[in-house]
C-alpha positions as CSV (number, residue, x, y, z in Angstrom):
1,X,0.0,0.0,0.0
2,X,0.8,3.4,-1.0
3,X,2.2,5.7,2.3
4,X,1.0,9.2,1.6
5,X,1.7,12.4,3.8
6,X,-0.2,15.4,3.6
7,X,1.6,18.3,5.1
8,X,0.0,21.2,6.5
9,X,-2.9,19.2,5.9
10,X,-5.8,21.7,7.8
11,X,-9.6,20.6,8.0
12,X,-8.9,19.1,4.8
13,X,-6.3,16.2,4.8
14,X,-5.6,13.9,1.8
15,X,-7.9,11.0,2.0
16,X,-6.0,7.7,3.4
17,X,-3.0,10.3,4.2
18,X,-1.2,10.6,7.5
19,X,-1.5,14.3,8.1
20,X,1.2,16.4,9.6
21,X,0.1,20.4,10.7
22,X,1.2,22.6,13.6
23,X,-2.7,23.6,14.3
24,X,-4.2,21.2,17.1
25,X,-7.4,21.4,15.9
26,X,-6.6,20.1,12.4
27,X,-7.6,16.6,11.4
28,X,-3.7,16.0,11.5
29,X,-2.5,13.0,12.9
30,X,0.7,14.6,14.0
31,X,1.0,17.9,15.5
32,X,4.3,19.5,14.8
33,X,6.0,22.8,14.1
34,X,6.6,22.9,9.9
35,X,9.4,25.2,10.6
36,X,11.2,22.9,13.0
37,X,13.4,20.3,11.8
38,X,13.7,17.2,11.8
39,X,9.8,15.8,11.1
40,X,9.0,12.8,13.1
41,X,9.6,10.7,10.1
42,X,12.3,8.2,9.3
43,X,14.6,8.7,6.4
44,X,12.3,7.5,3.0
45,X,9.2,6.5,4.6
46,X,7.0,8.0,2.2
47,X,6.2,7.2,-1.4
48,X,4.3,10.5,-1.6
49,X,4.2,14.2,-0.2
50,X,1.3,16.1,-0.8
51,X,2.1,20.0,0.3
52,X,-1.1,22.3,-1.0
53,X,-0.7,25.8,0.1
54,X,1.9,25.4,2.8
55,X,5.2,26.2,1.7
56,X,4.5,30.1,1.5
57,X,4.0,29.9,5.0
58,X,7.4,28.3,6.1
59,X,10.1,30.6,7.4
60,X,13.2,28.4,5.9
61,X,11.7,27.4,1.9
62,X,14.9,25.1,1.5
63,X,15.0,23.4,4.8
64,X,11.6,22.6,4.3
65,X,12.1,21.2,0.7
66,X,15.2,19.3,2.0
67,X,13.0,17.9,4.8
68,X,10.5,16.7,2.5
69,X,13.3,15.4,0.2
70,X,14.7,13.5,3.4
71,X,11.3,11.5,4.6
72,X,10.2,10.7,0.8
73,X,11.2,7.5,-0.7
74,X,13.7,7.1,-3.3
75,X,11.8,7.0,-6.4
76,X,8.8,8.8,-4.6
77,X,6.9,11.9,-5.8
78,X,6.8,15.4,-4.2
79,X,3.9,17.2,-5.0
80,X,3.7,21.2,-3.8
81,X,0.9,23.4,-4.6
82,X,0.9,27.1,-4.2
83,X,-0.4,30.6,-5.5
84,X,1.5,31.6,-8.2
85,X,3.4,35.0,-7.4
86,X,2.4,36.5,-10.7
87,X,-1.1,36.1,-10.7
88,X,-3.4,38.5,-8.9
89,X,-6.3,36.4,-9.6
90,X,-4.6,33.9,-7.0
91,X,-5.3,30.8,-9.7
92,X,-3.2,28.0,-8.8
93,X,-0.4,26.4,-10.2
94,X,0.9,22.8,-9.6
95,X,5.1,23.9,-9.4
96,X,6.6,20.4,-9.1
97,X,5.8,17.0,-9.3
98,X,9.5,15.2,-10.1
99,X,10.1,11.9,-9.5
100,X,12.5,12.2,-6.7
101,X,15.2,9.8,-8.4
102,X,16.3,13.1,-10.3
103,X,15.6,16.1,-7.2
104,X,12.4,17.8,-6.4
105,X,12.9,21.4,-5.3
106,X,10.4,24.3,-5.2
107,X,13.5,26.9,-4.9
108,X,14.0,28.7,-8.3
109,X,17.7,29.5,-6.9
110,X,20.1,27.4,-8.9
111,X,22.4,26.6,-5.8
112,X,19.5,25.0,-3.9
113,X,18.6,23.3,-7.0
114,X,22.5,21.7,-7.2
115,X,22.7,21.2,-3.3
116,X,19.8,19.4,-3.7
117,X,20.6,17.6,-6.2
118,X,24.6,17.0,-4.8
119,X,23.1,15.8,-1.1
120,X,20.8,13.1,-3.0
121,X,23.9,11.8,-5.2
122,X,26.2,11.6,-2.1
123,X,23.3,9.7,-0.1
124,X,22.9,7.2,-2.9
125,X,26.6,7.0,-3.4
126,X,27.0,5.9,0.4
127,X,24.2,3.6,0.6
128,X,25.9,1.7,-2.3
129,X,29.4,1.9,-0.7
């Protein structure tokens, strides 16, 4: 079976999803402070992230997409929805669903794209080794 985590999942969590949110009186099954690292989460126990209007909130954007790199299986998908800057209609956007083999990042900054991308290499390179 499929392990799903919806982050900052509110009223509304992911059907069949454990649910991780800093509000108590979400329908979260684990309360815990997005901005504080690590999650209560092993290393790859998750073969999907579901993050819907969250990561606009977070006070460090890359520790929180290295975080959710960290706790989602190799192979596994990150999905991150948020408002897109640009539009003052507030329509959504999907910005990344990448198979996490290759990197998922939400960061348009190059270096967080290559750290990111470095840190998974080096962790598969000393699993191997």
């Amino acid at each position: 079976m499929k392990s799903v985590l919806d982050v900052g999942c509110g009223q509304n969590k992911y059907p069949g999803a454990v649910g991780i949110d800093a509000n108590p009186l979400s329908h979260a099954d684990v309360i815990h402070d997005l901005g504080t690292f690590p999650y209560p989460f092993s290393d790859d126990q998750f073969d999907e992230i579901i993050c819907r209007h969250v990561i606009e909130h977070v006070p460090d954007v890359l520790g929180f997409v290295t975080e959710l790199h960290r706790i989602t299986k190799h192979g596994g998908r990150l999905r991150i929805v948020t408002p897109h800057y640009s539009n003052p209609t507030g329509r959504q956007i999907q910005l990344i669903e990448i198979i996490s083999t290759v990197i998922h990042s939400l960061v348009s900054s190059h270096r967080a794209l290559h750290f990111l991308s470095t840190r998974r290499r080096n962790s598969n390179r000393s699993r191997h080794t």
